[in-house]
C-alpha positions in Angstrom: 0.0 0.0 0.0 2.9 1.9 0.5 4.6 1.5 -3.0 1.0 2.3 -4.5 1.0 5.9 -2.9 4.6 6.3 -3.2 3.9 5.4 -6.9 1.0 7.8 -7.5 2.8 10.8 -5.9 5.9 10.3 -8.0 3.0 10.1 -11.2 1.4 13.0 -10.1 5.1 15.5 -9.5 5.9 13.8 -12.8 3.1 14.9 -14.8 3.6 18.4 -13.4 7.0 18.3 -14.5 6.2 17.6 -17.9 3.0 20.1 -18.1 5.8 23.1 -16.7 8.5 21.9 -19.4 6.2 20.9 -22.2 3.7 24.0 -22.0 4.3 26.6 -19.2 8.0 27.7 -20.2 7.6 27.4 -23.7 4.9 30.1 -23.7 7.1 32.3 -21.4 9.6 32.0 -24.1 7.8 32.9 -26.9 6.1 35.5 -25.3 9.4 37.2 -24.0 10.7 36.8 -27.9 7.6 38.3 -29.2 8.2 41.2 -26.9 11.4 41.4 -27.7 11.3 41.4 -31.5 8.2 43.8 -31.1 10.5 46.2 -29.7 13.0 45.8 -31.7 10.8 46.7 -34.5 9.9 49.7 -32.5 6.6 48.7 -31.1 5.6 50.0 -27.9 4.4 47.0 -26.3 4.4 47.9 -22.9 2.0 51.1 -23.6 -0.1 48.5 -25.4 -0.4 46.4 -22.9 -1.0 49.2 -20.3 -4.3 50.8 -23.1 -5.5 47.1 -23.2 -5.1 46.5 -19.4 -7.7 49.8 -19.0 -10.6 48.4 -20.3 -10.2 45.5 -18.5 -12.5 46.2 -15.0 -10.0 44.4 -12.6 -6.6 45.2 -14.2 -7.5 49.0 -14.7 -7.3 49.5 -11.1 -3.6 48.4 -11.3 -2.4 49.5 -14.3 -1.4 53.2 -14.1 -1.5 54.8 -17.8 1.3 57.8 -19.1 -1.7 60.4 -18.7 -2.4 59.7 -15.3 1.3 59.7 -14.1 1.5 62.7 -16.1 -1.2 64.2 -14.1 -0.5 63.2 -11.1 3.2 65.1 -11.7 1.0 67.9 -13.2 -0.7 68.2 -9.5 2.0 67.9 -7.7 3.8 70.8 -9.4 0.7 72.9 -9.4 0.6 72.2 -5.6 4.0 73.4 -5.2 3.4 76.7 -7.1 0.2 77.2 -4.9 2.4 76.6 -1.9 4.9 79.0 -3.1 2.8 81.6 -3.7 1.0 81.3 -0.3 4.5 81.6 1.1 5.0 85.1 -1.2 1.4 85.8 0.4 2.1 85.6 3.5 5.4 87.5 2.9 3.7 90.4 1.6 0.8 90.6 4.1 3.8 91.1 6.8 5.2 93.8 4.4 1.7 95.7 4.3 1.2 95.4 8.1 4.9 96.7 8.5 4.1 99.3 6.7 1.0 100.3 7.5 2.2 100.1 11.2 4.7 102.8 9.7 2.2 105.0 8.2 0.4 105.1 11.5 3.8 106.5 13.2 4.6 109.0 10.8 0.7 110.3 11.1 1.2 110.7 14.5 4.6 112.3 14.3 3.0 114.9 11.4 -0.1 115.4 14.3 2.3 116.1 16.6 4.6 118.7 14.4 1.8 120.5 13.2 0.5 120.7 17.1 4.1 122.0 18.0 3.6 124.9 14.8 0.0 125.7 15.8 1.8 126.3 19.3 4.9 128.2 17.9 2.4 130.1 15.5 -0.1 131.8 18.6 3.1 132.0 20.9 4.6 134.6 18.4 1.2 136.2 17.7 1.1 136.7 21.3 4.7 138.0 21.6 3.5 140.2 18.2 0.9 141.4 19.9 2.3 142.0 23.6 5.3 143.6 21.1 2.6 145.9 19.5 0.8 146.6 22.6 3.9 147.9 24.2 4.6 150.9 21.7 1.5 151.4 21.6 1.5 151.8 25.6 4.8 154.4 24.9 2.6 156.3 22.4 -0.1 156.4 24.7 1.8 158.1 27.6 3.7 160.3 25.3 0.7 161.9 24.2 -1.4 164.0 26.3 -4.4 162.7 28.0 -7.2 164.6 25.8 -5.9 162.6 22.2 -5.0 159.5 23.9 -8.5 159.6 25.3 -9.8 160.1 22.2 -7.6 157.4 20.0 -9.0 155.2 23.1 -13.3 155.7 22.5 -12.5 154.8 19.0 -10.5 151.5 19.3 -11.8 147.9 20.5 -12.3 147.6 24.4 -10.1 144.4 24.9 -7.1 145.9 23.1 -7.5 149.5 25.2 -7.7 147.4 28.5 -4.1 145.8 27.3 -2.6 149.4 26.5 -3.5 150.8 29.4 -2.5 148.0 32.2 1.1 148.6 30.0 0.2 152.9 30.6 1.9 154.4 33.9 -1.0 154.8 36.8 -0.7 158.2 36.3 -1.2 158.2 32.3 -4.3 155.6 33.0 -6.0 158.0 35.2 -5.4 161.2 33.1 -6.4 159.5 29.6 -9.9 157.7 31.8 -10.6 160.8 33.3 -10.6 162.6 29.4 -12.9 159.9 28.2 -16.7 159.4 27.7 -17.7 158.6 31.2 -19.9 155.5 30.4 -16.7 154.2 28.4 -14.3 155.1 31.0 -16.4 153.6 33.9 -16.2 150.2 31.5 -12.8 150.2 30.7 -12.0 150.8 34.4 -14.3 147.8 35.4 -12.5 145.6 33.2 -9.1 146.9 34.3 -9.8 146.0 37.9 -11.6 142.8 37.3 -8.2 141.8 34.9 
């Protein structure tokens, strides 16, 4: 029982040994010369083989074809121009904001300097005017009391109230005493109240 089973394995691993030399490799042969000689001939076989390998619906999800390699490289690059120009982006957006933070700065500077000119502008109006006030105040006491007293009914009130606190006490009371009454009694309120 033995030899019978030994027998029928050995017929069995023989026949497989003749189907693999008989059929198997001799197909592998011929297809590997076809390929070859296709090739040769200038044939693109494998490109073939990958078109034909498309349409069938198990293989195509294998088989990669040229336009889809080509696309996916065509992704890829278009990712890594996005990707670079997000970077430039980004760059730029810190740019703006450094400037703008700049602009911001230089208004404030310019609302300052033109704060500090308003100033410098009204402190030598005032000086112009204290200036002006002054002579006038000479004038005043170098003239007598009558035409001073006059000059004085005809000007502005503020501006006579300023001459006269710059007039001697003496001028002051001469030149008030020459004017209108009711305008002397006002400019001599004013004068005591300042």
């Amino acid at each position: 029982m033995a030899k019978t089973k030994k027998k029928k394995q050995e017929s069995n691993s023989g026949r497989f040994q003749w189907f693999f030399f008989v059929i198997i490799v001799p197909v592998i042969f011929a297809i590997t010369l076809t390929i070859v000689v296709l090739t040769i001939m200038g044939f693109n076989v494998f490109d073939e083989a990958a078109k034909i390998g498309q349409k069938i619906p198990g293989v195509s999800n294998v088989v990669t074809t040229e336009e889809e390699k080509s696309g996916e490289q065509e992704i890829a690059s278009l990712e890594a121009t996005v990707a670079d120009y997000e970077a430039q982006i980004q760059e730029l957006e810190g740019t703006v904001s450094s400037r703008d933070n700049e602009i911001e700065e230089l208004k404030q500077e310019i609302a300052t300097l033109e704060s500090s000119i308003s100033e410098e502008e009204e402190n030598s109006e005032e000086a112009e005017t204290t200036d002006s006030v002054g002579e006038l105040a000479g004038s005043f006491e170098e003239m007598d009391a009558e035409r001073a007293a006059a000059l004085s009914e005809n000007m502005d009130t503020a501006t006579i109230v300023q001459i006269l606190r710059e007039v001697s006490s003496e001028a002051r009371g001469e030149i008030l005493a020459e004017m209108d009454p009711e305008i002397g009694a006002t400019i001599a309120e004013r004068l005591a109240v300042e």
